[in-house]
C-alpha positions as CSV (number, residue, x, y, z in Angstrom):
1,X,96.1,34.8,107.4
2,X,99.0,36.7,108.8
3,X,99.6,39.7,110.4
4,X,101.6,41.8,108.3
5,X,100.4,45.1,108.1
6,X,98.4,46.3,104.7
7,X,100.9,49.0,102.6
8,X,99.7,52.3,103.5
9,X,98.1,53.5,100.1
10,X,96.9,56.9,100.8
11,X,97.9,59.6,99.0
12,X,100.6,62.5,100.5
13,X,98.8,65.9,100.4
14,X,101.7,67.8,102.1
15,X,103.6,68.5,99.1
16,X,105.9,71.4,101.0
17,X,109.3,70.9,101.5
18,X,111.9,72.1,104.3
19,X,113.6,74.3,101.6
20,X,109.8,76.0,100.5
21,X,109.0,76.6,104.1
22,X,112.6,78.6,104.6
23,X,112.0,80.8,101.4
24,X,108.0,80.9,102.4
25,X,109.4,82.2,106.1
26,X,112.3,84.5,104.6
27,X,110.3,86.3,102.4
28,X,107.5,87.0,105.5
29,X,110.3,87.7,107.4
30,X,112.1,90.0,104.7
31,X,108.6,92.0,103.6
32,X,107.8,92.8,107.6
33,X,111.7,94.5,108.2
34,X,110.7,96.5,104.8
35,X,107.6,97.6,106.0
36,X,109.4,98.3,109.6
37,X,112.6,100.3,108.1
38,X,109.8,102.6,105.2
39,X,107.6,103.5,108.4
40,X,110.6,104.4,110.4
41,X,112.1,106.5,107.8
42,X,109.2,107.7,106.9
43,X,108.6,109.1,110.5
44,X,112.0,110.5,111.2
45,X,113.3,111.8,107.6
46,X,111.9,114.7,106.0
47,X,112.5,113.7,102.7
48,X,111.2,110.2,103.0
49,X,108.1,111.6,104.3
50,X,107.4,114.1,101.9
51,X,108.7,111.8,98.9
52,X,105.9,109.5,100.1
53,X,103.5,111.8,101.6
54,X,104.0,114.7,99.1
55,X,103.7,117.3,102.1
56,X,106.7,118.6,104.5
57,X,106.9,117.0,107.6
């Protein structure tokens, strides 16, 4: 026998790419500043907040 090591035949479950994590990781990254720039006008515009809220702030 030799000793040349067996092919490695198991099957590749991480099917994610560099390019799917950036877009994955802009798009987390993109939905928090959203949520970050409505709360913030939401607390210091009066029209935001009563666009959203429906009562003056």
């Amino acid at each position: 026998m030799t000793n040349q090591e067996q092919p490695n035949n198991e099957p590749k479950w991480d099917y994610t790419s560099s390019r799917q994590n950036f877009i994955t990781g802009a798009l987390v990254v993109g939905g928090n500043v959203l949520v970050l720039l409505l709360y913030l006008l939401y607390r210091s515009v009066p029209s935001v907040h009563q666009f959203i809220s429906g009562k003056p702030l």
